[in-house]
C-alpha positions as semicolon CSV with decimal commas, in nm:
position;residue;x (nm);y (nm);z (nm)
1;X;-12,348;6,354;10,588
2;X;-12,224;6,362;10,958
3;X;-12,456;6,178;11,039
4;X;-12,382;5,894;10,852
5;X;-12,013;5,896;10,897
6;X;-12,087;5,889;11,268
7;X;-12,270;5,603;11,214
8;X;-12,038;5,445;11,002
9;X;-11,732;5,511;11,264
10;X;-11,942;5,396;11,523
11;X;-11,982;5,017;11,353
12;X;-11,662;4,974;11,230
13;X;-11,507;5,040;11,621
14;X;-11,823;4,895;11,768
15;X;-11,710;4,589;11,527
16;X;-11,316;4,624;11,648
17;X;-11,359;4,640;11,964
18;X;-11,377;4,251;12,011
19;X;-11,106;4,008;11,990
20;X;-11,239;3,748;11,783
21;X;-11,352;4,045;11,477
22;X;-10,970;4,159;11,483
23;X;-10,859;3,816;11,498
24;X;-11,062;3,725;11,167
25;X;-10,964;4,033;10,999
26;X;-10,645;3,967;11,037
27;X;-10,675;3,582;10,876
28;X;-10,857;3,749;10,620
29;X;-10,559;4,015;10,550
30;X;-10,370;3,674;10,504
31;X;-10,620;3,486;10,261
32;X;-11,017;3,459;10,187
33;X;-11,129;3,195;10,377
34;X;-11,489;3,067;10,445
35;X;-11,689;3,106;10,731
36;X;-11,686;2,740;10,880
37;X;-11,271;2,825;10,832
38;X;-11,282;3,100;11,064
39;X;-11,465;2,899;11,326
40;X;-11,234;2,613;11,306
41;X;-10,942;2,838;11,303
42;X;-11,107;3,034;11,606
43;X;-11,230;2,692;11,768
44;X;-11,617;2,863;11,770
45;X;-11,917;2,714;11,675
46;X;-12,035;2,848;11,328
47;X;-12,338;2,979;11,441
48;X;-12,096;3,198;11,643
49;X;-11,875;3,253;11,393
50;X;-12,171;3,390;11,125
51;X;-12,254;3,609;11,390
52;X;-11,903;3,807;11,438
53;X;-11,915;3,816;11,059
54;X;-12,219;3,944;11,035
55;X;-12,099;4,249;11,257
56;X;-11,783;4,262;11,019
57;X;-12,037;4,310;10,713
58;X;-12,242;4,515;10,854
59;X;-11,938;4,748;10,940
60;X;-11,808;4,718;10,557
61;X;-11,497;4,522;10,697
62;X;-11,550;4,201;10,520
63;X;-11,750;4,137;10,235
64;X;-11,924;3,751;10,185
65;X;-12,032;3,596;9,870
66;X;-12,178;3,260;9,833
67;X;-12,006;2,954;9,638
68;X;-12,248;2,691;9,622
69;X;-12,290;2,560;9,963
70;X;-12,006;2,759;10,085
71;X;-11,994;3,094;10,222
72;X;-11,657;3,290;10,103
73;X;-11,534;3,577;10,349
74;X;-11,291;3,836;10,251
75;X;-11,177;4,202;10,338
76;X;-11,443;4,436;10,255
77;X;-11,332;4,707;9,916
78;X;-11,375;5,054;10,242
79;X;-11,069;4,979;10,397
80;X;-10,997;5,217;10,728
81;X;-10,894;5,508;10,574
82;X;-11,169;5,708;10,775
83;X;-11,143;5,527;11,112
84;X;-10,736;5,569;11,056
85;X;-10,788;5,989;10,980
86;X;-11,018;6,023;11,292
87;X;-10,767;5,855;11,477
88;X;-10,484;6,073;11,303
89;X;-10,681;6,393;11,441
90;X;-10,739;6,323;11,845
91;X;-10,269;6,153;11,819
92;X;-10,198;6,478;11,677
93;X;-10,354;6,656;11,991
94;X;-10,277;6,389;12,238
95;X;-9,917;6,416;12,091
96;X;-9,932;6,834;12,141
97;X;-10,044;6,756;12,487
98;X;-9,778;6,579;12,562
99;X;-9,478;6,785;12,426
100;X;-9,645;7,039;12,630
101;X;-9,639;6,863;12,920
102;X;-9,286;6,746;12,868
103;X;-9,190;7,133;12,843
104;X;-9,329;7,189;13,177
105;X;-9,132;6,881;13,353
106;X;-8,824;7,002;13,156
107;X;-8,868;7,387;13,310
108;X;-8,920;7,258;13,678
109;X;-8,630;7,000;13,631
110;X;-8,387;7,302;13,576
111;X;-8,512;7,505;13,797
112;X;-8,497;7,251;14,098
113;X;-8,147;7,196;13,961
114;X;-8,063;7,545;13,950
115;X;-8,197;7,590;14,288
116;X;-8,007;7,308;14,448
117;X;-7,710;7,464;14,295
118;X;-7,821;7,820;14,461
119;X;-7,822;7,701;14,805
């Protein structure tokens, strides 16, 4: 089970991590669209479009159907929810971290106050 939600979490941010793939899921939030769309929208060849797609689909980000001679792309039914949760985890330490830290900077800033009022 780890195993494959590793996996999983590894495509979808492997898949986010570019531009273009964000770009296009964001169109798609918008409206379906098909795939010679996107690379008109994108100003991309299709070949280069079906290609960031393809990593989309793979990822469960976008789903495609075919419509006769038309390939229709739109959000994919997984949605983020784990991606957004393993996320949630490390901002909730990162955000401990930091009130720690801010604790720390508040203790030395009174007592370098306190000291320059000592002397």
């Amino acid at each position: 089970m780890v195993q494959f939600v590793d996996a999983r979490l590894d495509a979808s941010f492997a898949a986010l991590s570019d531009a273009t793939r964000r770009g296009v899921l964001e169109q798609l939030r918008r409206a379906d669209a098909s795939i010679s769309d996107l690379a008109d929208t994108f100003r991309m060849t299709l070949t280069g479009m079906k290609k960031h797609v393809a990593v989309l689909e793979r990822a469960g980000l976008v789903a495609t159907e075919k419509v006769g001679r038309v390939r229709r792309c739109r959000l994919g039914a997984r949605g983020l929810a784990e991606e957004a949760a393993w996320i949630e985890r490390y901002r909730q330490v990162w955000d401990a971290r930091f009130a720690a830290l801010d604790t720390v900077v508040e203790d030395m800033i009174r007592r370098e106050t306190d000291n320059e009022r000592g002397s």
